[in-house]
C-alpha positions as CSV (number, residue, x, y, z in Angstrom):
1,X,-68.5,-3.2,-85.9
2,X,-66.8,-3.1,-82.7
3,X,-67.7,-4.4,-79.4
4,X,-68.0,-1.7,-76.7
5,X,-67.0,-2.9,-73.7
6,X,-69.4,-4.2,-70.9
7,X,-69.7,-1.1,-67.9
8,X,-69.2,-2.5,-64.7
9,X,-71.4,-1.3,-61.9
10,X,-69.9,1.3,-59.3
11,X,-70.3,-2.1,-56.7
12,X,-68.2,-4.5,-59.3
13,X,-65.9,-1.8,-60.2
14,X,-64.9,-1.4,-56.1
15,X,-65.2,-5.1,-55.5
16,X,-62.0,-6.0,-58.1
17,X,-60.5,-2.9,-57.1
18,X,-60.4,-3.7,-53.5
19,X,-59.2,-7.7,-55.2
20,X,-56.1,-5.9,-56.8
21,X,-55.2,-4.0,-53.9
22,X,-55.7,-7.5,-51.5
23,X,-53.3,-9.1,-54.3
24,X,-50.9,-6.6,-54.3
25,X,-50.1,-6.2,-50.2
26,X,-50.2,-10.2,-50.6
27,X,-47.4,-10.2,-52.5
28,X,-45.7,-7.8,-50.6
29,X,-45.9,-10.0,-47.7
30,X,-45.0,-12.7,-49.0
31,X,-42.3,-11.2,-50.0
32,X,-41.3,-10.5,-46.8
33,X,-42.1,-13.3,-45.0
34,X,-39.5,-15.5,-47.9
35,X,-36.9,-12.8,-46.9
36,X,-37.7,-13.2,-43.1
37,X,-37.5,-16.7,-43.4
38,X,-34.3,-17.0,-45.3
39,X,-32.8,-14.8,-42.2
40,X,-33.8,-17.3,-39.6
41,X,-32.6,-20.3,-41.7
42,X,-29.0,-19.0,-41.4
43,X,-29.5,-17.1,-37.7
44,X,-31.8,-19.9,-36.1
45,X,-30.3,-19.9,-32.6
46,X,-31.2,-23.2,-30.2
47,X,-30.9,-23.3,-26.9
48,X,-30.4,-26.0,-24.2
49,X,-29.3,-27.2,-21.3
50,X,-25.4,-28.6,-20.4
51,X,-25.5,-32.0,-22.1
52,X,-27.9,-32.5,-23.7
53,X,-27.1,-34.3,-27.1
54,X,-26.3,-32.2,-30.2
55,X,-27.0,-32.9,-33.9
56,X,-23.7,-34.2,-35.1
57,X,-21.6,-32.9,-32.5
58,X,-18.4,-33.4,-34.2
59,X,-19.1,-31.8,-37.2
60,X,-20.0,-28.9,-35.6
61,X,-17.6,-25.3,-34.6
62,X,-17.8,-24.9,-31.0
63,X,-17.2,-21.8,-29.0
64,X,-16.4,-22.0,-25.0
65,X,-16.9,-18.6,-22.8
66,X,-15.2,-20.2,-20.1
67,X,-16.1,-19.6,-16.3
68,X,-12.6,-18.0,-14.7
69,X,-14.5,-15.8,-12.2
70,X,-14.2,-12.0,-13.0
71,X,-11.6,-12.4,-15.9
72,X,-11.8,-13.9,-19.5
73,X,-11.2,-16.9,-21.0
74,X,-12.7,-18.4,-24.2
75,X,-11.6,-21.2,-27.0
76,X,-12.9,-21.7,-30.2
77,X,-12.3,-25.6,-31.4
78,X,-13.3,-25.9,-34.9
79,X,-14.2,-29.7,-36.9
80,X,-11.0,-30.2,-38.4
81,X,-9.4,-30.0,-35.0
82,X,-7.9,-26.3,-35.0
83,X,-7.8,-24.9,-31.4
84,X,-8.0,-21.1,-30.8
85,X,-7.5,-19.7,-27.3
86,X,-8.7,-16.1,-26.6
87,X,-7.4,-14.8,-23.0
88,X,-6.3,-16.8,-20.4
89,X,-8.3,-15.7,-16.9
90,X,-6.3,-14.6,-14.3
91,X,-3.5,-16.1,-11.9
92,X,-6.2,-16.7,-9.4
93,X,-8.5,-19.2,-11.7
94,X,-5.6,-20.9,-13.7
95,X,-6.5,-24.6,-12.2
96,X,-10.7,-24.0,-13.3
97,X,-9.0,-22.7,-16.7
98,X,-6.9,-26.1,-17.0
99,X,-9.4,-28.3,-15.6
100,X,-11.8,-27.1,-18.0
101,X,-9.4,-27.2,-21.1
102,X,-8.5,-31.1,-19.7
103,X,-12.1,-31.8,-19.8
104,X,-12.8,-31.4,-23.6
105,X,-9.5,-33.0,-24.2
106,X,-7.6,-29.9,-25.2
107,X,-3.9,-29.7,-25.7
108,X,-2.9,-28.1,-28.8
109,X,-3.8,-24.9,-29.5
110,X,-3.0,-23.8,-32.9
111,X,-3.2,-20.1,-31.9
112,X,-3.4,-18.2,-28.7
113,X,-4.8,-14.6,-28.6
114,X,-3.6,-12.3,-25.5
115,X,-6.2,-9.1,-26.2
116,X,-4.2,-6.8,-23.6
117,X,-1.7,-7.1,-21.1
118,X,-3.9,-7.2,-17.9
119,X,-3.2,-10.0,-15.0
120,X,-7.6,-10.8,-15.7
121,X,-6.4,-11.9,-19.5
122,X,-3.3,-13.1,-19.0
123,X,-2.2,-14.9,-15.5
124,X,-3.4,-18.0,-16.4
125,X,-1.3,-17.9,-19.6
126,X,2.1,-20.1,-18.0
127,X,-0.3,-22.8,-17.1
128,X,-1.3,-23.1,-20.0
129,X,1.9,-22.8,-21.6
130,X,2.9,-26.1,-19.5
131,X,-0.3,-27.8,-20.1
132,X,-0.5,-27.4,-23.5
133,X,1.4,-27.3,-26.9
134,X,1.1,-23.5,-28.6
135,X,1.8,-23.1,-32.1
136,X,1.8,-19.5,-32.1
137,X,0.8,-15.9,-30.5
138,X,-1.0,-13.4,-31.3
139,X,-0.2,-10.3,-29.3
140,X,-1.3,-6.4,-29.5
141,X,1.8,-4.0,-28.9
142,X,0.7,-2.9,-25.7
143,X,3.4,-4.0,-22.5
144,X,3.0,-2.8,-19.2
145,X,5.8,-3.3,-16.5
146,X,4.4,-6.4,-14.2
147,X,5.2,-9.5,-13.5
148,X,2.6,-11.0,-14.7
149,X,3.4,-9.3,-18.3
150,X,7.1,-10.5,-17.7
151,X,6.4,-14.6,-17.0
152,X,3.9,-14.1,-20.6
153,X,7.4,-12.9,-22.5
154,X,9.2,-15.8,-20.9
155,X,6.6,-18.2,-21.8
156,X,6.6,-17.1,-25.3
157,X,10.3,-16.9,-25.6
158,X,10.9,-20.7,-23.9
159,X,8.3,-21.9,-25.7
160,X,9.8,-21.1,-29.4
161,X,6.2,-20.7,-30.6
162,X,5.5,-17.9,-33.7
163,X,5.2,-14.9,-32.6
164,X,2.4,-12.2,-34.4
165,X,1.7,-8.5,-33.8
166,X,-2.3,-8.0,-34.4
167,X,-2.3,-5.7,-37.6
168,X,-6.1,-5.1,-38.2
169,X,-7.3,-6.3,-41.7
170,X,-5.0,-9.6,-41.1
171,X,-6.7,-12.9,-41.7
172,X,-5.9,-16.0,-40.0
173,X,-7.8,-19.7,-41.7
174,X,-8.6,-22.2,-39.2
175,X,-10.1,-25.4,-40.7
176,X,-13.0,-24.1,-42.5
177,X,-13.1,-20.4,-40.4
178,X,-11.6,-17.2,-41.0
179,X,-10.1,-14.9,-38.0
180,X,-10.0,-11.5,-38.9
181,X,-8.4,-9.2,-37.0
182,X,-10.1,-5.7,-36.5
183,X,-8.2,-4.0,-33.6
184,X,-6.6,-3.1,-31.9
185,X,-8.3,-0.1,-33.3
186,X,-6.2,3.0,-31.5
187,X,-3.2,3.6,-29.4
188,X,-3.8,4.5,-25.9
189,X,-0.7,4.2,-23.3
190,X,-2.8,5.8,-20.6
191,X,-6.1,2.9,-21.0
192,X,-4.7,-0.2,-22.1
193,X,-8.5,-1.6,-22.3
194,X,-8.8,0.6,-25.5
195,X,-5.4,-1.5,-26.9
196,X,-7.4,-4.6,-26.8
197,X,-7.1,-6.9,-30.1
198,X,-10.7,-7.2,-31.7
199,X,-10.9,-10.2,-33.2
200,X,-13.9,-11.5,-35.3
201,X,-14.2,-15.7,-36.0
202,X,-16.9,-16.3,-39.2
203,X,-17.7,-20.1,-39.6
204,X,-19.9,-20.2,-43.0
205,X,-22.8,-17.6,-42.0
206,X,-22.0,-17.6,-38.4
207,X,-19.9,-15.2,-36.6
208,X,-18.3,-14.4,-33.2
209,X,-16.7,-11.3,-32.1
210,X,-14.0,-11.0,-29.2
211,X,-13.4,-7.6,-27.7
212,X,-11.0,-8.3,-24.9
213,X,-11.6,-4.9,-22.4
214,X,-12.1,-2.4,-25.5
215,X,-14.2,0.7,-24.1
216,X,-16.3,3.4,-25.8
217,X,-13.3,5.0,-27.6
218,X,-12.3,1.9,-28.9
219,X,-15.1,0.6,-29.9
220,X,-16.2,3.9,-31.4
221,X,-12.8,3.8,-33.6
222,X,-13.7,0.2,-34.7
223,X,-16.7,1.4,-36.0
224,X,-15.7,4.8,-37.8
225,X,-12.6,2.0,-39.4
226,X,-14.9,-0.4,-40.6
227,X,-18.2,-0.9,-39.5
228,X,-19.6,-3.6,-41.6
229,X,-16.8,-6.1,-40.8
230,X,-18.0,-5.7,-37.1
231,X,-21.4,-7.7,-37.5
232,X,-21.5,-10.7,-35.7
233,X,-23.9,-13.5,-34.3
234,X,-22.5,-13.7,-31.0
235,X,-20.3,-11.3,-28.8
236,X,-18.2,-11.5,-26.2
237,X,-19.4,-8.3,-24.1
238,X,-16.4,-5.7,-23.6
239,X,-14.6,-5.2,-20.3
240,X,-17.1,-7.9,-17.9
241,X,-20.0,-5.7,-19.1
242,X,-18.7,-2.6,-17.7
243,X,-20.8,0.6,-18.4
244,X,-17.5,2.2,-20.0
245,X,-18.0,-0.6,-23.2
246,X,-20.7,-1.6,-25.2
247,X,-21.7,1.9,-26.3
248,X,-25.1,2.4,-29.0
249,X,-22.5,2.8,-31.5
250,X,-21.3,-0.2,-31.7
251,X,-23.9,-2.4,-30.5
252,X,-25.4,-1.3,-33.8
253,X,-22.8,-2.2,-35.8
254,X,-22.5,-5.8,-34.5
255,X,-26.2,-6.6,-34.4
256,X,-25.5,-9.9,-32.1
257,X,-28.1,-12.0,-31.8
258,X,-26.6,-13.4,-28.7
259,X,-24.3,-11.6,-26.0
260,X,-22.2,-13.2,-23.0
261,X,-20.9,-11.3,-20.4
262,X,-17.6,-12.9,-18.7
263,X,-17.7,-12.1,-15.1
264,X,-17.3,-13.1,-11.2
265,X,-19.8,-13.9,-8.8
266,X,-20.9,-10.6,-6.7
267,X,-17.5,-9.1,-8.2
268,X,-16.3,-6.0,-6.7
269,X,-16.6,-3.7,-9.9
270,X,-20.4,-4.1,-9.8
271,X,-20.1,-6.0,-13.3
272,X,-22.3,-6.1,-15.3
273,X,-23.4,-2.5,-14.9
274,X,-26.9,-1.9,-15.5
275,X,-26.5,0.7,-18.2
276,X,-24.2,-1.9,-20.2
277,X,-27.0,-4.8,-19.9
278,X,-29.7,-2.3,-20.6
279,X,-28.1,-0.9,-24.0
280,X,-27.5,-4.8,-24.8
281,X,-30.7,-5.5,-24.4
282,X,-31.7,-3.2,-27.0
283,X,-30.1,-5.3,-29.5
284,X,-30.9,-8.9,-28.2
285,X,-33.3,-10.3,-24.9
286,X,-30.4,-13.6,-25.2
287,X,-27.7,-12.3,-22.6
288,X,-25.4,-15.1,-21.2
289,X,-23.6,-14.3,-18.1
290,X,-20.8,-16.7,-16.8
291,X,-21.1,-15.6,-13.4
292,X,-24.8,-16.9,-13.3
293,X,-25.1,-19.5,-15.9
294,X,-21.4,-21.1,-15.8
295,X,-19.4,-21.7,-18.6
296,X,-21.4,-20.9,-21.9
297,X,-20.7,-23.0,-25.1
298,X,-22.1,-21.9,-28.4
299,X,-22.3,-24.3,-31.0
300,X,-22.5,-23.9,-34.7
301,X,-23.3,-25.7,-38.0
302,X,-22.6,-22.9,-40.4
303,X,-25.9,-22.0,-40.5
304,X,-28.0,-22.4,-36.9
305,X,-26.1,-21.4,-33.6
306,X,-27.3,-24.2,-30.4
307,X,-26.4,-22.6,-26.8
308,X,-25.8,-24.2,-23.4
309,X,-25.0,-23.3,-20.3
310,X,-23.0,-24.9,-17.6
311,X,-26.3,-24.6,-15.2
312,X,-29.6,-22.9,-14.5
313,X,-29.5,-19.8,-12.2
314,X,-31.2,-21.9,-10.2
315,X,-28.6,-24.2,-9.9
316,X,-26.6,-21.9,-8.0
């Protein structure tokens, strides 16, 4: 004969019902929370103050925003000893570029980036063609008719050093990073900002994106030509944080978990501009500003990015 089955009371029946429901938004979070996790494992971000000791500091990538006032300057030295130099600041903050360069020991570079052709990027650039040995250049095709531009061409020429055009989708190794080049992303004679080499720096899952002065139209060209390459952990904010750069656009397709703004103390351009800082601030609350903090040096293991700064506002 067979067993019928026991009835289960309209109480019992709602009691494991509600249990399967429980079990099943369980999972689902848990789910989540393993995926969250996993995120934060490779885009854990540390922060400290100037100094203070690092885990294994010589095994890790680090990435100087350099303090030169209201110009840019930045270096990337990686473990195995490769040197990258993006900008070099203006003629006016030349000795705080060398100083600083002397002070980690720096004088090889293996390549130097010149985004643009502007005296803020590159007047410091002879100084630190004297100070230092420069293997080779990496240039957009953008010239303007200063002086300025002029002693860069000498430098380059004197120097001997190789001599590259930035050609977006080329790839550059140093030690165990890739440089990928992803502008300039349009021609524009009239705005030489929107001529600025875009250059993107991944060390395992970390990543760093230089913009040099790139403004909306660039940066909305960047995106239509390849927004997934654009993602990065940390970027250095277009044009000082002017409200002409950083558009929703393309703050979506970076993502960055940190930002730093490169720019003078009470500068006459009103930089940063509050719309810029605002749409950042959609994106990420950690917003590094040289002018303020100093120089801002972003470390990384491959898989947890460590920030200082030079100083605490209040330092100032």
């Amino acid at each position: 004969m067979k067993q019928r089955k026991k009835s289960l009371s309209l109480k019992e029946y709602k009691r494991q019902r509600l249990l399967r429901t429980l079990g099943s938004v369980l999972s689902v979070v848990l789910l989540l929370l393993g995926l969250y996790l996993y995120n934060c494992r490779i885009r854990h971000i540390g922060f400290m103050q100037f100094g203070t000791a690092l885990p294994d500091p010589d095994t890790l990538a680090a990435v100087h925003f350099i303090d030169v006032g209201q110009a840019d300057a930045a270096c990337a030295v990686l473990p195995g000893g490769e040197v990258l130099l993006v900008d070099a600041g203006s003629n006016a903050s030349e000795d705080q570029l060398l100083s600083y360069l002397a002070r980690y020991g720096i004088k090889k570079i293996d390549i130097a980036v010149f985004t643009h052709p502007h005296e803020d990027h590159i007047g410091g650039a002879d100084a630190v063609f004297d100070a230092c040995d420069i293997k080779s250049v990496l240039l957009s095709d953008a010239v303007t008719a200063t002086s300025t531009f002029d002693i860069l061409t000498d430098c380059i020429s004197d120097e001997g050093c190789t001599v590259q055009y930035a050609v977006p989708g080329d790839t550059y190794s140093l030690s165990d990073a890739c440089l990928t080049v992803l502008g300039p992303a349009m021609k524009d004679e009239e705005n030489l900002n929107n001529e600025s080499i875009l250059l993107h720096l991944q060390y395992g899952d970390t990543s760093f994106l230089f913009t040099g002065d790139a403004e909306e139209p660039a940066e909305t060209a960047a995106v239509l030509r390849a927004p997934d390459a654009l993602k990065a952990d940390v970027l250095k904010v277009g044009h000082h944080g002017s409200s002409t750069s950083s558009c929703e656009a393309f703050l979506d397709a970076v993502r960055p978990k940190v930002a730093v703004i490169s720019c003078g103390t009470y500068n006459e351009y009103g930089h940063p501009h509050a719309a810029a800082v605002e749409r950042l601030q959609a994106f990420t609350e950690h917003i590094f500003r040289t002018d303020r903090l100093g120089a801002i040096r972003v470390y990384s293991d491959g898989e947890t990015l460590y920030v200082q700064s030079e100083r605490t506002e209040t330092d100032k």
